[in-house]
C-alpha positions as CSV (number, residue, x, y, z in Angstrom):
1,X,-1.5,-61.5,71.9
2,X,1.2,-63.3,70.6
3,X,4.8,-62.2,69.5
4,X,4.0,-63.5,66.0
5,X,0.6,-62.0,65.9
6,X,2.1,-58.6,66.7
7,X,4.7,-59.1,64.2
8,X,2.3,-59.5,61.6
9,X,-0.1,-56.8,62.4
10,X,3.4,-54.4,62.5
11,X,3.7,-55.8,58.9
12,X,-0.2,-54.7,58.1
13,X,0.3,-51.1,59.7
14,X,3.5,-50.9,57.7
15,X,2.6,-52.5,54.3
16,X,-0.9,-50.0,54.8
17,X,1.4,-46.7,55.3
18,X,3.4,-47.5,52.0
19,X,0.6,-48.0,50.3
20,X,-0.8,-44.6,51.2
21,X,2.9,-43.1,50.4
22,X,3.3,-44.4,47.0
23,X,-1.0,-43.3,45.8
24,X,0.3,-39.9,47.2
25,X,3.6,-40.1,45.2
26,X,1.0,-40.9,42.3
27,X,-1.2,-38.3,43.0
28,X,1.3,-35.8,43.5
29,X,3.6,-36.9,40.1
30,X,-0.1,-37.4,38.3
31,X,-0.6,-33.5,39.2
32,X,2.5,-32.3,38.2
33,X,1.9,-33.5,34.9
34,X,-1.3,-32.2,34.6
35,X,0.2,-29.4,35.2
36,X,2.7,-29.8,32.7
37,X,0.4,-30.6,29.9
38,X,-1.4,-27.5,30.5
39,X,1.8,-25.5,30.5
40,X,2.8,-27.1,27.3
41,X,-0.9,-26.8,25.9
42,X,-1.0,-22.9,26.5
43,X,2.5,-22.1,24.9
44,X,1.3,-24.1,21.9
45,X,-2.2,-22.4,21.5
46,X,-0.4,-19.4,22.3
47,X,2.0,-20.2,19.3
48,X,-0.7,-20.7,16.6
49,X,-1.7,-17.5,17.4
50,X,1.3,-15.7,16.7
51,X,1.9,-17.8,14.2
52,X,-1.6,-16.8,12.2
53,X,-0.9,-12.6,13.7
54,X,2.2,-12.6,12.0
55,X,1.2,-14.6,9.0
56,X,-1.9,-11.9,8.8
57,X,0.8,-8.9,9.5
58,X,2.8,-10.2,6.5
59,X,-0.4,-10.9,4.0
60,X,-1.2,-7.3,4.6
61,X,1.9,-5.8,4.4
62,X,3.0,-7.5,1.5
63,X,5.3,-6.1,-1.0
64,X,3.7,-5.0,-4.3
65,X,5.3,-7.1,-7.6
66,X,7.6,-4.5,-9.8
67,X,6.5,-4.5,-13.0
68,X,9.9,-5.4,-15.5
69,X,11.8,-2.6,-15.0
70,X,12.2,-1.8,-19.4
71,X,8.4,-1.9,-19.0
72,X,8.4,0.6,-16.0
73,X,10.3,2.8,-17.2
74,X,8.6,3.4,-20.5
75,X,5.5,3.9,-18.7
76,X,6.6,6.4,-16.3
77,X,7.9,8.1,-19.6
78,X,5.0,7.8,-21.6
79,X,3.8,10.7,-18.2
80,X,5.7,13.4,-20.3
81,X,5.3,14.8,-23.7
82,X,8.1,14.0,-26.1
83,X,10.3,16.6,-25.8
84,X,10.8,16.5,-22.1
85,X,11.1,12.2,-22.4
86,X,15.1,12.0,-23.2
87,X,16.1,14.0,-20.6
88,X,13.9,13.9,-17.6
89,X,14.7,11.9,-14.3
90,X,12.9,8.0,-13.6
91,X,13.0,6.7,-10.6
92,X,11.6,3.0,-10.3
93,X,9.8,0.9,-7.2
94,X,12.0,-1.4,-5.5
95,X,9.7,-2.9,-3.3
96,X,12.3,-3.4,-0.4
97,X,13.2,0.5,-0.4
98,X,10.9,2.7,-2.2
99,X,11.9,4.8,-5.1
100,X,15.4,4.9,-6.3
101,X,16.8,6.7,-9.6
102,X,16.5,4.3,-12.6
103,X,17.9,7.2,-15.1
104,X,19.0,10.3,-14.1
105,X,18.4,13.3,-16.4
106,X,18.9,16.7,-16.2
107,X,15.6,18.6,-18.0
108,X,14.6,19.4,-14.3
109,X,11.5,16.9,-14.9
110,X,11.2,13.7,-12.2
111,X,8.5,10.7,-13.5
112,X,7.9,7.6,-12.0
113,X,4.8,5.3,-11.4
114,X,3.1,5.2,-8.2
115,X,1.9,1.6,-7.1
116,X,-0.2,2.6,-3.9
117,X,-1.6,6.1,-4.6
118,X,-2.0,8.6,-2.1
119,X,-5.6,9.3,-3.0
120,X,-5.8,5.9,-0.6
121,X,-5.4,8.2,2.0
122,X,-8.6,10.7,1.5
123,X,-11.7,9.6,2.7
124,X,-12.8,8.3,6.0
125,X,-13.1,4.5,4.4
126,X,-10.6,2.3,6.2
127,X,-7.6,1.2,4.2
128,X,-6.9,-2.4,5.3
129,X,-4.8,-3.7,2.4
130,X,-2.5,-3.0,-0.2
131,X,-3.7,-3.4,-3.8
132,X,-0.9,-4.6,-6.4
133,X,-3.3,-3.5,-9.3
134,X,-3.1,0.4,-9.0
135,X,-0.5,2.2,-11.6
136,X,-0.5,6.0,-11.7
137,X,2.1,7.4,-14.0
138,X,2.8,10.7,-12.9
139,X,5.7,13.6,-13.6
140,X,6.6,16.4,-11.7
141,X,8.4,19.4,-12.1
142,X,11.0,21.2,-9.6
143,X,8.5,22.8,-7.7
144,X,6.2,19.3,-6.7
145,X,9.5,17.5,-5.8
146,X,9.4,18.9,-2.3
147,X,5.6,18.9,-2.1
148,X,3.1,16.3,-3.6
149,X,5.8,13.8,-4.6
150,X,7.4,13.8,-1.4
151,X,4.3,11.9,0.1
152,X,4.4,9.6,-2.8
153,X,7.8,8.8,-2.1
154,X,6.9,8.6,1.7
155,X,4.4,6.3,0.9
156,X,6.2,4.2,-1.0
157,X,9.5,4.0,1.4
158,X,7.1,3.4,4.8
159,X,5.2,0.6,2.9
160,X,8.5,-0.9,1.9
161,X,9.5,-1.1,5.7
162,X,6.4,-3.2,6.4
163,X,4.0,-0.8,7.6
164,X,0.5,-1.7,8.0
165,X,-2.0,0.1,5.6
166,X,-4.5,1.7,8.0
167,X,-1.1,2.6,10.6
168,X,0.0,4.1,7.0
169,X,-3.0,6.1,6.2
170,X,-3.2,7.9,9.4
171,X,0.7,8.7,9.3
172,X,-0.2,10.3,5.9
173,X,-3.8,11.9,7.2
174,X,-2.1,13.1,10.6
175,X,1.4,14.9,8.1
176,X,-1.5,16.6,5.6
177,X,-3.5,17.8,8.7
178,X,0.2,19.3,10.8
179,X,0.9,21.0,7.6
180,X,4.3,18.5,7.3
181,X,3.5,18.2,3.6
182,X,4.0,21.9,2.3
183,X,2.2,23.4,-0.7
184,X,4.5,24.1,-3.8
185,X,6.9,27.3,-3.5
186,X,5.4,28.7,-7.1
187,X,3.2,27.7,-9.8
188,X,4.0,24.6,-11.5
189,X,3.1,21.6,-13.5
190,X,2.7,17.8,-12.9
191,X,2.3,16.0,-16.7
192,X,0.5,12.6,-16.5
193,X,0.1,12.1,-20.4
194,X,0.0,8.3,-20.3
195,X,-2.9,6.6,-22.3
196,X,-3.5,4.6,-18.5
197,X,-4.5,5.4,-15.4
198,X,-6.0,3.2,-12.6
199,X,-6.5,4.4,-9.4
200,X,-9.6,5.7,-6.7
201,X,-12.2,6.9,-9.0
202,X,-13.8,8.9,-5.9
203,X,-11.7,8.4,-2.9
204,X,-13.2,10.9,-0.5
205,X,-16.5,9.0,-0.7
206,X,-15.3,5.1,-1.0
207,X,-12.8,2.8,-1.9
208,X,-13.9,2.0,-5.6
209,X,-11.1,1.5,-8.2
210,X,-11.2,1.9,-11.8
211,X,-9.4,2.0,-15.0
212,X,-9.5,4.9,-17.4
213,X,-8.0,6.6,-20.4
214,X,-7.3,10.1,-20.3
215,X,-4.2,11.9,-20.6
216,X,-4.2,15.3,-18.4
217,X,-1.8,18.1,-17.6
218,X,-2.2,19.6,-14.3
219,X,-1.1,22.7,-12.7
220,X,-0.4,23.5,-8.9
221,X,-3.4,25.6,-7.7
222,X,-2.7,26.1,-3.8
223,X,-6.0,26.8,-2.1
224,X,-7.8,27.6,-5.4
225,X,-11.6,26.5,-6.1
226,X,-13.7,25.9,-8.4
227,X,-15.6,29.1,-7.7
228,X,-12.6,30.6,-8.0
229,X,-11.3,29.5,-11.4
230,X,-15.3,28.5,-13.0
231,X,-14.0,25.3,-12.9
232,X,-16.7,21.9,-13.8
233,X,-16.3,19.1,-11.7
234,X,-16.6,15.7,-13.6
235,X,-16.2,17.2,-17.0
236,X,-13.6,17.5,-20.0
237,X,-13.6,21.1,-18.7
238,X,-10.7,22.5,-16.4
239,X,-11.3,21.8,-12.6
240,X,-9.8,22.3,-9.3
241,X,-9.0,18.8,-7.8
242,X,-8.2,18.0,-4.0
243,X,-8.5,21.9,-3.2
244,X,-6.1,22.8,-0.8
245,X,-2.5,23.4,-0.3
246,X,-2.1,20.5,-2.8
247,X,-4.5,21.2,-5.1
248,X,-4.2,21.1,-8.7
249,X,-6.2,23.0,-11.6
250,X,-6.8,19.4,-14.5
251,X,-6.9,20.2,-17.8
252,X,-8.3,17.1,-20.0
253,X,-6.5,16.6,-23.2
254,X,-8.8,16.4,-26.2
255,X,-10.2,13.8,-28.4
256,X,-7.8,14.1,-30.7
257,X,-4.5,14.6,-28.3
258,X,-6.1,11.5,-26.6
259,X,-6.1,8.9,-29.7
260,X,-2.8,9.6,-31.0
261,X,-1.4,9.0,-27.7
262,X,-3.5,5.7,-28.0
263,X,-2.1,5.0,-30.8
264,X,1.8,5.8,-29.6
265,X,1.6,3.3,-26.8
266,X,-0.3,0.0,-28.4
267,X,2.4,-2.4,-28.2
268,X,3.1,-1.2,-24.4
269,X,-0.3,-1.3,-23.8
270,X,-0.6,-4.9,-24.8
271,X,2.3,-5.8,-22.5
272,X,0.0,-4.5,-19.5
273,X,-2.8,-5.9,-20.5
274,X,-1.2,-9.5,-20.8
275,X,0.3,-9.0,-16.9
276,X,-2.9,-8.3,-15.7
277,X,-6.6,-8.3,-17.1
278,X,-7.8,-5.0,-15.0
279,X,-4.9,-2.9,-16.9
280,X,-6.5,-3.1,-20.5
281,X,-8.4,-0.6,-21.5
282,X,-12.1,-0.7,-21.9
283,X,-13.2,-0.9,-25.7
284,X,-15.8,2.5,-25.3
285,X,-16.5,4.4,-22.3
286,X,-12.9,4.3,-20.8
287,X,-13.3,2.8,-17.5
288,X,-14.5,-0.4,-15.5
């Protein structure tokens, strides 16, 4: 063989091994960003989905709209009878906190309105989300600030700090069941007096909300019955509710008692009624 013929077969093997180098080069720098697109494919997926957790998390724990505070405060009075109104305590929702002290009084009397009742937490129905529609004035006496209206206060304050509703309910469930919530330290009375009330018509059996007029006065019966008092469930008559170490004897105001009350708060209820359709008042049977 030549020396020209072996030069360019030296050329062949060598042109042939860079060849090979540079597909493998290819190959190699193809994989690695293969690689790399899968990398940046997984963080992104992985993104939306805590993207749409979070933005679920937030939806659900979303803070409940105060009602204008004038507004509030009128209907947390309109709990109380008149002569208790001027100088009793309100305390109003700020939805970041919980309750604080709109007015402070000095009558011994605390009223407020409760925006996520804690009737949400009877009942084995699960409690996924916060409703903005429910409005529960209520008043309370010395004796039910350390016991029923410190869970609406709890309530209030762990929803503020973002707590999920069904995490919130078994806090509440779990307190009730450890005896954390104590029964009042003597008897007692809660007013709620105002012509509105809409809340868990039956919340041991179901979630179901409705609206209804009637004023009430009830009194701190700690593991009381309705055996034990004669007391008529679903009637104008006096009952034990939620019997227990919570429980309450209701008493129904009247007809009469009812319509002038009615009649007292038109103008406020008119205001509700234009914020949101589910707070007026039916025209006849007094509920949805």
């Amino acid at each position: 063989m030549s020396k020209v013929s072996q030069e360019m077969k030296g050329e062949t093997v060598v042109e042939k091994r860079t060849f090979t180098n540079k597909v493998s080069i290819r190959a190699n720098l193809m994989n690695v960003i293969f690689k790399m697109l899968i990398i940046i494919l997984a963080a992104a997926v992985l993104s939306v989905m805590a993207s749409a957790e979070d933005k679920q998390t937030r939806n659900v724990t979303s803070k409940i709209e105060p009602l204008p505070q004038d507004l509030e405060i009128q209907l947390a009075l309109s709990a109380l009878p008149a002569h208790l109104r001027d100088n009793a305590t309100v305390y109003i929702l700020n939805p970041d906190k919980g309750f604080e002290v709109g007015r402070k009084g000095r009558d011994g009397f605390y009223t407020f309105v409760v925006r996520t009742d804690e009737a949400a937490f009877r009942g084995s129905w699960p409690f996924t989300a916060y409703r903005d529609d429910i409005l529960v004035p209520i008043s309370f006496d010395k004796a039910g600030t350390g016991a029923q209206m410190r869970v609406m206060f709890d309530v209030a304050e762990m929803q503020a700090k973002g707590i999920p509703p069904g995490e919130l309910k078994r806090i509440i469930s779990d307190r009730y069941k450890t005896g954390h919530y104590k029964a009042p330290e003597r008897v007692g009375i809660s007013y709620m007096l105002s012509p509105i009330l809409r809340t868990y018509e039956n919340p041991d059996q179901s979630d179901h909300v409705g609206t209804i007029n009637l004023p009430h006065v009830m009194y701190y019966a700690p593991n009381v019955t309705n055996e034990d008092v004669g007391g008529k469930p679903m009637s104008m008559l006096p009952q034990v509710i939620i019997p227990g170490p919570h429980g309450y004897i209701i008493q129904p105001l009247g007809v009469s008692e009812r319509a002038a009350i009615n009649k007292e708060y038109e103008e406020m209820m008119a205001r509700l009624c234009n914020i949101k359709e589910v707070w007026c008042l039916p025209k006849e049977k007094g509920k949805y």
